[in-house]
C-alpha positions as CSV (number, residue, x, y, z in Angstrom):
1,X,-8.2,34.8,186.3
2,X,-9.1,33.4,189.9
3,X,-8.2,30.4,191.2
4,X,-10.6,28.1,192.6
5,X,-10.5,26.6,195.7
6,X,-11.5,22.8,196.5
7,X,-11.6,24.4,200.1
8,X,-14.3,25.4,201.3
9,X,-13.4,28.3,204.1
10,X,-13.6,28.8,206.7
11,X,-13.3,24.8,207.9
12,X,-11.1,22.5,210.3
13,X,-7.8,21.8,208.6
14,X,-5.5,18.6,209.7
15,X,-2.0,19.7,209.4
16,X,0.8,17.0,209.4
17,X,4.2,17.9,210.4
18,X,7.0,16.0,210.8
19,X,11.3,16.5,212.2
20,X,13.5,15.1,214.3
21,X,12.4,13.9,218.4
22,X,13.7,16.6,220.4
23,X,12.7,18.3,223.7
24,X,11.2,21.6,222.3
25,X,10.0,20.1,219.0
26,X,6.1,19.7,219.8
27,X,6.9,23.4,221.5
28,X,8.4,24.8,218.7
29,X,5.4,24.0,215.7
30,X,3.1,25.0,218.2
31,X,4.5,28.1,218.7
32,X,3.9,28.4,214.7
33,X,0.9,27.4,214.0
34,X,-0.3,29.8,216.9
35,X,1.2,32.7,214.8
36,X,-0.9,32.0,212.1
37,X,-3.8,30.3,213.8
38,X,-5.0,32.6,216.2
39,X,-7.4,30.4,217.9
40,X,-5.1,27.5,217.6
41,X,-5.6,25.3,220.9
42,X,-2.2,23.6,221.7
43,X,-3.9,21.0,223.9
44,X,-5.3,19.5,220.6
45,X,-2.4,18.6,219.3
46,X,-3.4,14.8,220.6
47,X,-2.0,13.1,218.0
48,X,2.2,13.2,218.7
49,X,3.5,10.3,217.1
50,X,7.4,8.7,217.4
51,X,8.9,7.1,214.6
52,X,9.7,3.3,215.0
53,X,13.0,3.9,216.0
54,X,12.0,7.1,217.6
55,X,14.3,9.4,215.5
56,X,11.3,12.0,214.3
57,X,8.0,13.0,215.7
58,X,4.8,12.8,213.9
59,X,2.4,16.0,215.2
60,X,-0.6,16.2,213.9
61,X,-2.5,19.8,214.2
62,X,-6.2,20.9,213.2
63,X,-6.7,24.7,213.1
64,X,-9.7,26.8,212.1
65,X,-8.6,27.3,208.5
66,X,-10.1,30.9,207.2
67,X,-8.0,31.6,203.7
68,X,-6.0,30.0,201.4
69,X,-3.2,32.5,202.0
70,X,-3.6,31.6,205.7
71,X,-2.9,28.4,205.1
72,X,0.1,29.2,202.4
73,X,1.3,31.0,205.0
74,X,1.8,28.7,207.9
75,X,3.1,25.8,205.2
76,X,5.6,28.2,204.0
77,X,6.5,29.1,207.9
78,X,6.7,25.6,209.1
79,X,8.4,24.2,205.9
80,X,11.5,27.0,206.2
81,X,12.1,25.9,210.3
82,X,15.4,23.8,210.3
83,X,13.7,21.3,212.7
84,X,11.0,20.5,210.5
85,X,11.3,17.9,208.1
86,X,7.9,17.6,206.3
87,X,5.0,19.0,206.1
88,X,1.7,17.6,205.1
């Protein structure tokens, strides 16, 4: 039986991903989300976000979503780096 999707594809897709504030953080989830986003435009990740203290970073992404397996994909990628903390 197929599963149906709430999604409606292909359509912009916030992602939310969270770790700890280093250097090459912002770098490094770009870097992802550009292996599974093609057209994924680093410059609009606008919204990078410190934690009140300043210990993680709040990144928030939107990428041309075109499948659900697309998107299963780059949540499984992001959520197996050790600098990434969650994913949203």
């Amino acid at each position: 039986m197929e599963e149906v999707s709430l999604i409606e594809y292909p359509c912009d897709f916030p992602i939310k991903i969270m770790g700890k504030a280093r250097d090459d953080f912002v770098q490094i989830a770009a870097d992802i989300v550009k292996h599974h986003a093609l057209d994924f435009d680093e410059t609009t990740m606008l919204t990078v976000k410190p934690s009140k203290n300043g210990t993680y970073l709040s990144i928030t992404c939107t990428i041309r979503a075109t499948s659900r397996a697309q998107l299963d994909a780059l949540y499984q990628a992001l959520s197996d780096h050790p600098m990434v903390s969650i994913v949203l």
